[in-house]
N, C-alpha and C positions, 0 to 999 in steps of 0.2 A: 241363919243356920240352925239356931234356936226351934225353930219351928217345924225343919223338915226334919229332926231327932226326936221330935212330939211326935211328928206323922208317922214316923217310923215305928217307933213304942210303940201307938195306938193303934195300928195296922200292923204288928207282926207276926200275928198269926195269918193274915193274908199271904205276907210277902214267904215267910215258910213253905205255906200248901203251893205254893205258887214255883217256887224252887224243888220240892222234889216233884211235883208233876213237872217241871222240867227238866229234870234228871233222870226218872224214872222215862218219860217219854222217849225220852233221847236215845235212851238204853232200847229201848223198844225199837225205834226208828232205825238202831243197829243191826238187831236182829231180825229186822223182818228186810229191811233195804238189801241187804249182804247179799244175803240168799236170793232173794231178787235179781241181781244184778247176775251173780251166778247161773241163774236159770237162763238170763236174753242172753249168755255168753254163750251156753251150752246149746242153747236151740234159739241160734238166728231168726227162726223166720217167725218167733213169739211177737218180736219186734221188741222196743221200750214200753209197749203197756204197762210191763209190773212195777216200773219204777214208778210209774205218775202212778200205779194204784197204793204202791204202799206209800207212797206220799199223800196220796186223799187218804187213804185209813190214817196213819200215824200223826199226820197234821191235824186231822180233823176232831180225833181222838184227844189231844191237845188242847184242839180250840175248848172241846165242848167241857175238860176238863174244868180249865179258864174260866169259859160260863159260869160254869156252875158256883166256883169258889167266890165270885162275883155276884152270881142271883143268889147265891145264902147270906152275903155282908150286903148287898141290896134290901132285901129284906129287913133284916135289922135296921138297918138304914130306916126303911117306909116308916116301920111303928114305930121310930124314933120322932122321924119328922111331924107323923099325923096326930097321935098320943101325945108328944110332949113337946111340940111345938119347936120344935130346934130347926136351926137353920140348914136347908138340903144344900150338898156339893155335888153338880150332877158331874163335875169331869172326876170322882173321887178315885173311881175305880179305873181311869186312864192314867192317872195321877203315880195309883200303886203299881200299876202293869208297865208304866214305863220307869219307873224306878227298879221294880223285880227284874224286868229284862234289861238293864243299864248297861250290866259285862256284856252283852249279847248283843246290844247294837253298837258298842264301841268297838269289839272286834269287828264287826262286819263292815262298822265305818274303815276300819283296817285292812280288811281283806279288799275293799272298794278300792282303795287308794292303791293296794299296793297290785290291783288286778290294771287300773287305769295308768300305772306309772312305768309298769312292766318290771317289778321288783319280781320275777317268778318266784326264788326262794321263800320269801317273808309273804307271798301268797299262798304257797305251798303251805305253809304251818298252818294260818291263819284260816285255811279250808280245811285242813285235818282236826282241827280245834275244832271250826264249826259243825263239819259233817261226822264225826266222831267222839264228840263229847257236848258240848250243848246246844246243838243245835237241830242232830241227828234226823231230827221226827220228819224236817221237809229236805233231807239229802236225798228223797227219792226225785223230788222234783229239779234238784241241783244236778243228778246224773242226767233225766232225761232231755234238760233243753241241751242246745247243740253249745257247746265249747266258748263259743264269742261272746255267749249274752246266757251263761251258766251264772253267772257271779248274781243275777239278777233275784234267786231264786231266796238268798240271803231275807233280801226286803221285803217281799212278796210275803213271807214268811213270821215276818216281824208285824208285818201290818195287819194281818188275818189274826194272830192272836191280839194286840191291842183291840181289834177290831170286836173282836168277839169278847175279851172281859168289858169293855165300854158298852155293849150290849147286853150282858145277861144282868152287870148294872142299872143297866137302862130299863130294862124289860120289866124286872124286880120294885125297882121304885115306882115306875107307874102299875102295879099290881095285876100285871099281865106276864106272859110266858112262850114259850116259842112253841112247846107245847100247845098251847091255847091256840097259837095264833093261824096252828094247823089244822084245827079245829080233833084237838086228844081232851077231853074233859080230862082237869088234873084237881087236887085239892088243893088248897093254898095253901104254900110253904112258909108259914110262920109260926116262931118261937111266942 
């Protein structure tokens, strides 16, 4: 226990940027999904396009957030390791992204259970929790799929951001960029 109270210390300026990009996001994912949904309401034949768009913006916006706060502690990381010889953690920045999102997949382990059990009420919260306060950024993708296999959109969600801080981690210690790897000449981001 000792040890994950070090991690924590030593990472808490991660796990911070990492919390209000996920509150700020969310807050975002409010105000753009709302109005969204409004709009397929008011003119049926739009279809759900805006909800899966404002779920690619607000998700994605998210993910790249994520990167980012990841390829900047990656870095430090690199001239850590190459400079002074210290030992590399390559799941570091998995490590912190699923600790930062802990509330976030326990409720969703929640909403799972309580979607496959047929608790509707104690679903009901635990969706209004998600889509309405931390989770917000992919409730456009929660509206658009169809009712029976909505609940899905939790995880999908979950795993595209670990996905993406465990990659701009990634990208960062081996001293490459996604930038780069699209071929954008960038300068290299080191302190």
């Amino acid at each position: 226990m000792n040890t994950l109270k070090e991690f924590f210390l030593a990472n808490s300026a991660q796990f911070r940027k990492f919390w209000v990009n996920q509150i700020a996001i969310s807050l975002l994912g409010v105000m753009i999904t709302l109005p969204m949904l409004t709009l397929e309401k008011n003119h049926p034949e739009i279809g759900a396009w805006p909800e899966l768009l404002a779920a690619l913006f607000c998700g994605g916006f998210f993910c790249f957030l994520i990167y980012d706060v990841m390829y900047a502690l990656g870095a430090k990381d690199y001239i850590r390791v190459t400079h002074q010889n210290a030992e590399p953690d390559r799941l570091k920045a998995l490590k912190i992204c699923v600790l930062a999102y802990l509330p976030t997949i326990i409720v969703t382990l929640c909403a799972a259970i309580f979607r496959v059990t047929g608790l509707a009420d104690a679903y009901g919260v635990t969706s209004i929790i998600m889509n309405m306060v931390i989770h917000a950024m992919y409730s456009g993708l929660f509206f658009y799929l169809p009712d029976s296999i909505n609940v899905i959109a939790f995880p999908i969600g979950i795993i595209a951001t670990l996905f993406f801080g465990w990659l701009g981690y990634y990208m960062s210690t081996h001293d490459k960029s996604l930038r780069g790897v699209f071929g954008i000449k960038t300068k290299p981001y080191r302190e």
